[in-house]
N, C-alpha and C positions, 0 to 999 in steps of 0.2 A: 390329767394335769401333772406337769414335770418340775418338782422346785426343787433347784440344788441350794442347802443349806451345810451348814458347819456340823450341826450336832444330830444326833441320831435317836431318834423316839419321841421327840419335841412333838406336843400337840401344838397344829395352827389352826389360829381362829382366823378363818375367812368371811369377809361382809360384801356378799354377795348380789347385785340386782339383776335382772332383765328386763329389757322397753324393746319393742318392735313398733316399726311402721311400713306403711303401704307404701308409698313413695317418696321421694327425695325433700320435699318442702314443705311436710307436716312435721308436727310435733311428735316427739316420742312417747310413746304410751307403756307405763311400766307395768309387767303384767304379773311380776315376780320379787320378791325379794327374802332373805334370809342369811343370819347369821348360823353359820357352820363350822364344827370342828372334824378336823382330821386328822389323825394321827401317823406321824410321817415315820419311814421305814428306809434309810440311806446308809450308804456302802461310800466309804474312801476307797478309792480305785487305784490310792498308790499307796507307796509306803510313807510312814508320818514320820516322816524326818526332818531334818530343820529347811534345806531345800526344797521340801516340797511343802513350804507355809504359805497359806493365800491359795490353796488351791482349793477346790470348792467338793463337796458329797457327789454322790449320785441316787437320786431318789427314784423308788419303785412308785407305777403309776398312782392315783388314785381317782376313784369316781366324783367324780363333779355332780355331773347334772343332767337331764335325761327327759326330753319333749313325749309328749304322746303324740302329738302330729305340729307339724310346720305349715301353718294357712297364712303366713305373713311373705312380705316379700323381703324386708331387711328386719335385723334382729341386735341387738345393742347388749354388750354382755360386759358387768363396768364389776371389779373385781378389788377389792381393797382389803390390806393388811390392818389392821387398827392395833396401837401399840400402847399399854396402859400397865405403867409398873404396879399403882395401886390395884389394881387386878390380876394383875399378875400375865398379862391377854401381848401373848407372843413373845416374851422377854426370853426365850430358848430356842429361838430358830437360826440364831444368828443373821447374815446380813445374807438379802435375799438377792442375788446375782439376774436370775429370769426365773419366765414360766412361761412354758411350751403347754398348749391343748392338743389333745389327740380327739379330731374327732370322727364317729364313725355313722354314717345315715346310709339310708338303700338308695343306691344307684338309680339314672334315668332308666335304663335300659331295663333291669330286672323290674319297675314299677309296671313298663310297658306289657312288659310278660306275664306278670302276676294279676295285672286289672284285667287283660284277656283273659286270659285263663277262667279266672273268676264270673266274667263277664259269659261266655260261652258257655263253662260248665253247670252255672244255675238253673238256665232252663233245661238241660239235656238232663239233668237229673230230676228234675221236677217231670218232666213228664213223662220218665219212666218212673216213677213214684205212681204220679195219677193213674198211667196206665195199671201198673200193678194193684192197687188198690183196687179197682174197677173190676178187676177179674176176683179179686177176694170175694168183694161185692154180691157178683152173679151167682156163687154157690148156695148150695143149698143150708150149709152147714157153715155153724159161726169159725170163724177163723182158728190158729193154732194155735198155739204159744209161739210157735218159730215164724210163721208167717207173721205176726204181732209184731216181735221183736227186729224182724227184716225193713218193713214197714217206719220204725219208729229210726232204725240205723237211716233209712233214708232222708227221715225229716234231719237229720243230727247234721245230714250232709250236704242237704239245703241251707241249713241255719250255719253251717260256716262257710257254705258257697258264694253267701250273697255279697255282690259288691259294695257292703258300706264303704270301701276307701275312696270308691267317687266322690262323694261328699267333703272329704276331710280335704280334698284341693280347693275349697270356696268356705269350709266351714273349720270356724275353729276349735276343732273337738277334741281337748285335750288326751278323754276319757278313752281313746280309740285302742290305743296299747292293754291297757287292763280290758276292753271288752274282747278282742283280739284272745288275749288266753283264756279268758272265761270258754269263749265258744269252741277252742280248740279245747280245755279240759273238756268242755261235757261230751266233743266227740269221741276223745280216750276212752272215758266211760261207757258211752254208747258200742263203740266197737271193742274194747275184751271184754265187756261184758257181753255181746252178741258174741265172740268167739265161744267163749263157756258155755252158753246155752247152744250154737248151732253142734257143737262138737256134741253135747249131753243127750240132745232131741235124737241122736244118731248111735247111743246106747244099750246097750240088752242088761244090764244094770236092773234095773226096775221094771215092776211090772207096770207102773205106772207114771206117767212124766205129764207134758204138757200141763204145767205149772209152774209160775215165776216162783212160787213159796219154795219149791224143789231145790232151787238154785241159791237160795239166800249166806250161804257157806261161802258161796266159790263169789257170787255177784257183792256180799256185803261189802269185803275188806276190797274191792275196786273201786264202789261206792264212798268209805272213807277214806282212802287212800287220796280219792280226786278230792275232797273236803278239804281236808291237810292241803293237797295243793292249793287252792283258794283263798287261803287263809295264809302261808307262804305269800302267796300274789298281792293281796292285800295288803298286807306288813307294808310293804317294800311301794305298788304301783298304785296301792291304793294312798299311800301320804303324797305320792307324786303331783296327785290333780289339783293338790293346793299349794305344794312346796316341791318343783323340779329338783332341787337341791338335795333332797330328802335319798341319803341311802343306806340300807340297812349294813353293808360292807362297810359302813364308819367306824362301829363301833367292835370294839374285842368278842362283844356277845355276840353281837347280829352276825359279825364273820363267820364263826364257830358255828351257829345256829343254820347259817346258808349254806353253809359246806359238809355238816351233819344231814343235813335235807339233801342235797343233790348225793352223797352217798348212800343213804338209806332209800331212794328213789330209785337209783341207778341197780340196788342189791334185790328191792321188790321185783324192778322187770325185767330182770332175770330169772329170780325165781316163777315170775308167772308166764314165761315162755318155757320153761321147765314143764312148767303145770299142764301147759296147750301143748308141748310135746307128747308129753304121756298120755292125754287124752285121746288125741290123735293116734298114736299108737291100739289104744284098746279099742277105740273105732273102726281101725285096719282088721285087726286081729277079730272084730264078730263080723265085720263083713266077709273076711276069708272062709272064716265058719262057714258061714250058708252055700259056701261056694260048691260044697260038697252036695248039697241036693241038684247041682245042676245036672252031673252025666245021665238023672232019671228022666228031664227032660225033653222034649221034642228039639229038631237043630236048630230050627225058628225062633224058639222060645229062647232057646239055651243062648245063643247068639245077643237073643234082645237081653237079656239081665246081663248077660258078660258084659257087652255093650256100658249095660246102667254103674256096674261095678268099675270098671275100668272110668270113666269120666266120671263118677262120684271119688272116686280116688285122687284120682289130677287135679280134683275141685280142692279136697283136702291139703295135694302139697301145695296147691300156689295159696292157699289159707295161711297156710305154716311159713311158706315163703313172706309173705305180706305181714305175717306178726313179728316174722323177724326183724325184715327191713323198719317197720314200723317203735322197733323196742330198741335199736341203732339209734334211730333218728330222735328218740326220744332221751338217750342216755346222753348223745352228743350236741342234742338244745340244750338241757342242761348243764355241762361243763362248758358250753362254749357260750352261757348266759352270766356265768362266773369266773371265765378263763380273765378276763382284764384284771382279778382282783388276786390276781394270782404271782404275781412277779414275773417271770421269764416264761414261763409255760404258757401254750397258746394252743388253742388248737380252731381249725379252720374248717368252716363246714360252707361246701361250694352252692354257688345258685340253682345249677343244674340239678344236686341233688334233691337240695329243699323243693324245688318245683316239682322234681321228678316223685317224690314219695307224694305230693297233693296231687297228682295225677294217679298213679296207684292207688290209692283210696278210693279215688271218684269212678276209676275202672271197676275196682273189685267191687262198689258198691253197687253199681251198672249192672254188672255180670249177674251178681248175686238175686235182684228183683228181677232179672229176667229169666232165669234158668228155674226160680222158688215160684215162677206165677202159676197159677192155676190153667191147665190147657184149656181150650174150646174146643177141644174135640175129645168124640167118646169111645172111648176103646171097652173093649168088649169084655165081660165078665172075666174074672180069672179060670172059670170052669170052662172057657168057649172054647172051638175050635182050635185046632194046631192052626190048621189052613185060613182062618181067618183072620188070627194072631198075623200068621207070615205076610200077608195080605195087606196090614195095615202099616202106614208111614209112620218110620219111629223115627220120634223128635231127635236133635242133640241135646239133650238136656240132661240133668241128673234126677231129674223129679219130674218125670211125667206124671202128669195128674187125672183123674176124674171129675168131672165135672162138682159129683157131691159124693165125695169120696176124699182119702187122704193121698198122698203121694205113693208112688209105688215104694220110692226107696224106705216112705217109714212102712212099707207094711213087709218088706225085706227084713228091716230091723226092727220088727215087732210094735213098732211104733204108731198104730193106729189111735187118733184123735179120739179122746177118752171125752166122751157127751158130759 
């Protein structure tokens, strides 16, 4: 909303309702209403001199109002000044010229893209889930920590794959925004905290791992950290499902409070691709290690671990790649969730991209259950033949498996499934 007024810092109290209807010749049904202040923030744009009297401010935007979802077909937005000397209610805004609404909703086109998407990618995750699990299943031996934690990143990606927005074109579900980030924090959660554990289970660290209590250092403060977000969300999406009106940038606190949040947010994931850098790094550095037992091997042999070393490495940069784009895309929702509240600073985050990193996700998490499943086929003891070794079809995988047995790569990295 754009008011040009005379004087500068003036609080306005605006009496605010909303009615929607289905079509042209029913009644309006109000489904909102609310008295609100805001605190106006306006620039004279010439010089004050006696020729330029009558000439009017220029006000920086402010937030209005903000739908969880639009299930109506018209919508009635009826906006009044109330002016009361005895209260004191507007007597400093001076004489109100106009007001200009800015508004901003998603597009036909990106909705058509986005419900596909969501639409196709549900199942195809889902039953690479089933599959994968299935193969856990058949072993002989209870699953890993890493297998566990792969597992559970799947369900995090079915739970934000599903297409509730269907619904929200016939239903009127306010609440669709605030579940919308719920489901996207707990994937945050689910994916660095699987980056920390898949990088850790890859180790020579410990003589001992395959344990969530191991990781409780590096997994708690991701854990609070998405809390904090929730609580953030709440502030702010959670007074929205009773009061659209409602927003925390009104006030001098809440400004400060949201702007200390998204730079304290912004300096953590940073620091925690820092973290997954270095991790990465020491996982290069004891795979190189082993590298040195290869020239005592057969060519066969030597070949198959090069083989597993080189595509477990690849697997690691597009891991590191994917955290990056992932901590991008996360630094730039947030300033572009508070750029309106910001005066002239804007920053613009494209469709292409937003859809492009939920497809990165859904690949890398594809990838991932299929490359960590457990094989159906049995390869021969570590003590067997060269020639039988050479013999056998080696998977493209990074983790060929034994049927009841652990991966090869964890028994490379010492990482054999501790009973």
């Amino acid at each position: 909303m754009k008011v040009q007024i005379q004087i500068d810092g003036a609080l306005a109290t605006i009496n605010v309702g909303l009615a929607y209807r289905d079509d042209t010749l029913s009644e309006w049904t109000e489904m909102a209403h609310s008295i609100e202040q805001r605190k106006l923030s306006c620039n004279f744009t010439t010089t004050k001199t006696y020729e330029n009297e009558g000439r009017y401010y220029e006000c920086d935007l402010l937030p209005f109002m903000e739908l969880g979802n639009v299930a109506h077909k018209y919508y009635l937005l009826n906006i009044r000044l109330p002016v009361s000397e005895r209260k004191k209610i507007n007597m400093g805004i001076g004489e109100i010229k106009d007001i200009r609404l800015v508004g901003i909703h998603q597009n036909g086109g990106f909705t058509k893209v986005w419900f596909a998407m969501k639409t196709f990618l549900t199942p195809s995750i889902l039953i690479i889930m089933v599959w994968y699990w299935r193969r856990i299943t058949l072993m002989t031996r209870p699953p890993v920590l890493l297998e566990k934690v792969i597992f559970a990143l799947g369900l995090c990606m079915t739970f934000i794959n599903i297409p509730v927005e269907w619904f929200s074109v016939g239903f009127n579900w306010t609440w669709m925004l605030l579940f919308g980030d719920i489901r996207q924090g707990i994937f945050y959660a689910m994916l660095l905290s699987f980056w920390i554990i898949f990088c850790g289970e890859h180790l020579m660290d410990q003589m001992e791992r395959n344990h969530f209590s191991n990781y409780w250092k590096q997994v708690g403060p991701i854990v609070f950290g998405s809390f904090c977000l929730f609580i953030f969300d709440m502030c702010e999406r959670g007074v929205q499902l009773k009061n659209p009106f409602y927003s925390i940038w009104a006030s001098d606190v809440g400004t400060e409070l949201a702007m200390a949040f998204i730079i304290v947010a912004g300096i953590c994931a940073c620091l925690y691709f820092l973290f997954l850098c270095f991790m990465v790094f020491q996982v290069f550095r004891n795979i190189s290690g082993k590298r040195s037992s290869l020239p005592a091997m057969s060519k066969a042999r030597r070949l198959h671990y090069e083989g597993l070393i080189f595509r477990f490495k690849f697997l690691m940069l597009v891991t590191l790649t994917c955290a990056a784009m992932t901590v991008i895309f996360f630094i730039i929702s947030q300033v572009n969730e508070g750029h309106w509240h910001w005066g002239d600073y804007t920053v613009q985050v494209n469709s292409a991209f937003f859809t492009g990193i939920y497809g990165m996700w859904n690949l890398y998490v594809f990838a991932i259950m299929f490359l960590y499943a457990p094989s159906h086929k049995r390869y021969g003891d570590e003590q067997s033949s060269d020639a039988g070794a050479s013999g056998e079809d080696i998977q493209l995988t990074t983790t060929i498996t034994h049927v009841d047995g652990p991966t090869e790569i964890y028994k490379m990295t010492g990482k054999e499934a501790q009973e």
